[in-house]
C-alpha positions in Angstrom: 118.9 91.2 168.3 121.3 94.4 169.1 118.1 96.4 170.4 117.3 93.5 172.4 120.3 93.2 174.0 120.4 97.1 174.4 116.6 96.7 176.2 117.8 94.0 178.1 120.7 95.7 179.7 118.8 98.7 180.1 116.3 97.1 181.9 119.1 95.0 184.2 120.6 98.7 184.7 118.1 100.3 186.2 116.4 97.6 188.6 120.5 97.6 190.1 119.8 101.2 190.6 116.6 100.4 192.3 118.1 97.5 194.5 121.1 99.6 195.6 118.9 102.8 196.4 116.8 100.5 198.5 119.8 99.1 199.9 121.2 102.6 201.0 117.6 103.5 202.4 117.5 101.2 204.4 121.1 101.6 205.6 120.4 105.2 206.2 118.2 104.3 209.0 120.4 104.5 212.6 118.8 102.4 215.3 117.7 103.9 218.2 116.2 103.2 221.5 112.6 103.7 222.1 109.8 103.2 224.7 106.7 105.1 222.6 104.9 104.8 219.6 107.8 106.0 217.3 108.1 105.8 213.7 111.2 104.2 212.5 112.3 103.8 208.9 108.8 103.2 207.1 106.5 101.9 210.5 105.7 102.9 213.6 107.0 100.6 216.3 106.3 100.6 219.9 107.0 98.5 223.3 104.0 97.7 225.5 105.3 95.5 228.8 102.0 94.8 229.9 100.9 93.5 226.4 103.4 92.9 223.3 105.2 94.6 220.6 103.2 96.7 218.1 103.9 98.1 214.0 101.9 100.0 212.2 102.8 101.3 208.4 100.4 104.5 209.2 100.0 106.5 212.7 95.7 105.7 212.1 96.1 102.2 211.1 95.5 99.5 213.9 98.6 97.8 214.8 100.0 94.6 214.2 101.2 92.5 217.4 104.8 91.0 216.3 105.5 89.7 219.7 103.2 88.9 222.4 103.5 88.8 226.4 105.2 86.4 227.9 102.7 84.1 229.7 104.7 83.9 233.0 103.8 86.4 236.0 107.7 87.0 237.0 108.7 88.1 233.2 108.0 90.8 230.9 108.7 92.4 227.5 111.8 95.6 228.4 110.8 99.0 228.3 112.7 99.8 225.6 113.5 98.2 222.8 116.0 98.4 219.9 115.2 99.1 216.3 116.2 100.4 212.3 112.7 99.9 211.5 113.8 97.0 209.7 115.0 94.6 212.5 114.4 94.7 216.4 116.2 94.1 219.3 114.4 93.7 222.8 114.4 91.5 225.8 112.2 89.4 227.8 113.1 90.0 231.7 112.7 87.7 234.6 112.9 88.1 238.0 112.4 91.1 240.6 115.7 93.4 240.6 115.2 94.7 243.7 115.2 91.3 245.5 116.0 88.6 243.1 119.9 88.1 242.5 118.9 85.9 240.0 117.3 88.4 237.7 118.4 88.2 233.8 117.3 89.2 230.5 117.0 87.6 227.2 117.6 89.6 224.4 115.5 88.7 221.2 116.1 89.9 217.3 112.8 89.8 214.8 111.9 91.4 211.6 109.4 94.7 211.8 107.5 91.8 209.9 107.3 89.8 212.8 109.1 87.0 211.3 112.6 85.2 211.7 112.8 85.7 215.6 116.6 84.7 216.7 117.7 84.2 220.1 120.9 85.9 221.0 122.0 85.7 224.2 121.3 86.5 228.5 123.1 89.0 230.0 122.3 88.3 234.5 121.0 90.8 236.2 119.9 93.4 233.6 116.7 94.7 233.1 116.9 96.9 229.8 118.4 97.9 226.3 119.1 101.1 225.9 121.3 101.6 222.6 123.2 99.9 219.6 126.0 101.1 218.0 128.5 98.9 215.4 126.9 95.4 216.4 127.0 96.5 219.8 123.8 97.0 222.3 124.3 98.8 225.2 122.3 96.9 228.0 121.4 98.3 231.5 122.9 96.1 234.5 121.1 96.8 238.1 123.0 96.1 241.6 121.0 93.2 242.9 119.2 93.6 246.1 119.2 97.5 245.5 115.6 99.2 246.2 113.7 100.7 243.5 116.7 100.2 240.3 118.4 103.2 242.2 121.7 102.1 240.5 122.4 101.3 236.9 125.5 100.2 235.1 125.9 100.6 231.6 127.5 97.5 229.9 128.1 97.2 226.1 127.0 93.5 224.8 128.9 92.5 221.4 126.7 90.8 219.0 129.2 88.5 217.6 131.4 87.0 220.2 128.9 87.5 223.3 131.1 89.4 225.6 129.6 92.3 228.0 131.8 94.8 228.8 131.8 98.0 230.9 131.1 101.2 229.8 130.6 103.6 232.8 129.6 102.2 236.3 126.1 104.3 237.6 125.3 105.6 233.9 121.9 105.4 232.4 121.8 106.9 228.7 119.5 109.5 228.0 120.1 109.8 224.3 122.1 108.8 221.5 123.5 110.6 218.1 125.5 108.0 215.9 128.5 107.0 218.4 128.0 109.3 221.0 126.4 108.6 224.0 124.7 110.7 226.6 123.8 109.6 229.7 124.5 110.0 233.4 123.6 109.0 237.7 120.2 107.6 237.1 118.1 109.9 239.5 115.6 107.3 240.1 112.2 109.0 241.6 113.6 111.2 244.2 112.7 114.3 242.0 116.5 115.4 242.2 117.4 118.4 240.0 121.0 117.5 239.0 123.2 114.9 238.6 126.8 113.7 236.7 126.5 113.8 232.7 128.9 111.9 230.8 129.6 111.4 227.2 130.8 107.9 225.8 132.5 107.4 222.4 131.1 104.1 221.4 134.2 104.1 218.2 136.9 105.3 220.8 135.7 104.3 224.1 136.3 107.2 225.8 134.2 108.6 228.8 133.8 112.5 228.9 132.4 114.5 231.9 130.2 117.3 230.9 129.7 118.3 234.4 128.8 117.6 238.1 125.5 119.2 238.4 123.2 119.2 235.2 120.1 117.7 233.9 118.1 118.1 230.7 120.5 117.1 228.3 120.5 116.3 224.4 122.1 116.5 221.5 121.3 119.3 219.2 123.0 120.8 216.4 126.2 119.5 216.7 126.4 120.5 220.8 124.9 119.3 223.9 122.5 121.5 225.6 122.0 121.2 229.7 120.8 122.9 232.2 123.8 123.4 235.1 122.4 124.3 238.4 125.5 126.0 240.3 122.7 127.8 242.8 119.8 125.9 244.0 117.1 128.5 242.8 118.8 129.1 239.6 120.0 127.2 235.8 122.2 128.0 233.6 121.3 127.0 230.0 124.8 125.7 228.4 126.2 124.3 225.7 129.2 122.7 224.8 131.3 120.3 222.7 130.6 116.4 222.6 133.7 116.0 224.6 132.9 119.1 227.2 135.1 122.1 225.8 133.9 125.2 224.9 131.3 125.5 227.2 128.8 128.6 226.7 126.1 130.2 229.1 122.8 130.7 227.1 120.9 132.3 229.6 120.1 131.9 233.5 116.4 131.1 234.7 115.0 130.9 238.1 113.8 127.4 238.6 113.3 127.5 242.7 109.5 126.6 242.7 109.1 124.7 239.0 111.6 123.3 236.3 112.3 122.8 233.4 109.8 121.5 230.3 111.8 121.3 227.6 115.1 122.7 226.1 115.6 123.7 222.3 118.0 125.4 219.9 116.7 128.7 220.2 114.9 129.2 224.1 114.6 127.1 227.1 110.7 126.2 228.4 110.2 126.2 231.9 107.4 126.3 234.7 107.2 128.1 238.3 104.4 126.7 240.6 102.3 129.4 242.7 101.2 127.8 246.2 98.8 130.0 247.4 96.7 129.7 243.7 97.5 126.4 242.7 98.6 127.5 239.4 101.7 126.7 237.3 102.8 129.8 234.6 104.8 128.3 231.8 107.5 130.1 230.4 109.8 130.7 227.1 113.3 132.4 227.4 114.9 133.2 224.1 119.1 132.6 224.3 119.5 135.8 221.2 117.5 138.2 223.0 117.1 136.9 226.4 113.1 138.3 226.6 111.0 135.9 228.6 107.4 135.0 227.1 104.3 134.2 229.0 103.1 130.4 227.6 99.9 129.8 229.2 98.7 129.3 233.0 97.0 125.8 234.0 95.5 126.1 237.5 95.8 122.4 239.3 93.2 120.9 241.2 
């Protein structure tokens, strides 16, 4: 009977350390924004506006349609949607923002299975999610009657009491890291370089100013990275803290006839655009060394 017990206990032991493992797992996972395939947690979950929802458990599997078009020709599925790879958070929009001051969104919450789909809530005149934090997602708000989404508000909805409130007026996030938020003037398609980047502490509330004119921003080992652009022709490759102190120069490209591709850690890519051959040279500048190296050459037809 003793050994029995002892088994039995055993046994009861060690499934508890399975359940709370599983439980931490799947706690680990932050939720984040996304408008592409991206693989959350255990699946790969994705946003199509046109169609539906889709999961996958593997990238070469065919996916699984959790949530399907709405059949109305005035609403659609958000751009991005909301997810821990275990629940998900996205909206079905009605109207047209740039003329319709009657515009809303209704935000949905389903299992990655596609089950137990809750309603909970409308928020007028906003036309995306872009965040969660703390039972919080941060919703994009649009100024009716304004052409082409030009300007975005950024408005935090509370999950529980179903109260919107403000978190920066013309903000659009860019990118989140646990409670910080980075965002800034939504450029819309004018192809402007530069713009306002802020950082919002979703735990203290606070709004930081990174700076005036930058672009490219990110999070990345514990700083944000930008490009500032204090001459026209030139960037300046920074970083800094999450509240904008301690700012540092990387290294300075000249960006008057390309941009910039990507930023990383350890080198900025960029591109400069020849007129007379058509052809864009793609570059790598390394911050430690500051040598420049030739990526490749694509010649546009």
């Amino acid at each position: 009977m003793k050994k029995y017990l002892k088994k039995l206990l055993c046994s009861i032991f060690a499934i508890s350390i399975l359940l709370v493992s599983t439980i931490h797992v799947d706690a680990a996972t932050p939720y984040k924004a996304i408008s592409k395939k991206t693989k959350v947690g255990n699946y790969y979950i994705w946003p199509n506006s046109e169609k539906g929802i889709y999961v996958s458990k593997s990238n070469k599997l065919s996916p699984k349609k959790i949530v399907s078009k709405p059949k109305s020709s005035d609403t659609y599925i958000t751009e991005t949607l909301v997810t821990n790879g275990s629940k998900i958070y996205y909206g079905i929009v009605k109207g047209e923002f740039s003329t319709d001051t009657s515009s809303y969104i209704k935000i949905y919450r389903i299992d990655v299975s596609g089950k137990n789909k809750v309603y909970v809530g409308k928020v007028n005149n906003a036309q995306n999610l872009s965040g969660y934090y703390n039972g919080n997602l941060f919703v994009e708000k649009v100024k009716p009657g304004i052409a082409q989404y030009s300007i975005i508000d950024t408005y935090i909805y509370n999950l529980k009491t179903k109260k919107l409130s403000l978190v920066e007026k013309d903000f659009k996030i860019y990118c989140q890291n646990d409670k910080y938020v980075l965002g800034g003037i939504y450029m819309g398609d004018d192809g402007g370089k530069s713009s306002l980047i802020y950082v919002y502490n979703a735990s203290t509330k606070k709004v930081y100013k990174i700076t005036s004119e930058g672009s490219n921003a990110k999070f990345l080992n514990g700083k944000i990275y930008y490009a500032y652009y204090g001459k026209v022709s030139n960037a300046e490759i920074k970083t800094c803290s999450y509240t904008g102190k301690n700012q540092k120069t990387l290294c300075t490209i000249n960006v008057e006839n390309g941009g910039i591709v990507d930023i990383k850690s350890t080198y900025v890519e960029y591109f400069e655009y020849d007129g007379n051959t058509s052809k864009e040279t793609y570059y790598r500048c390394y911050y430690s060394s500051g040598k420049v190296v030739k990526v490749k050459e694509i010649i546009l037809n």
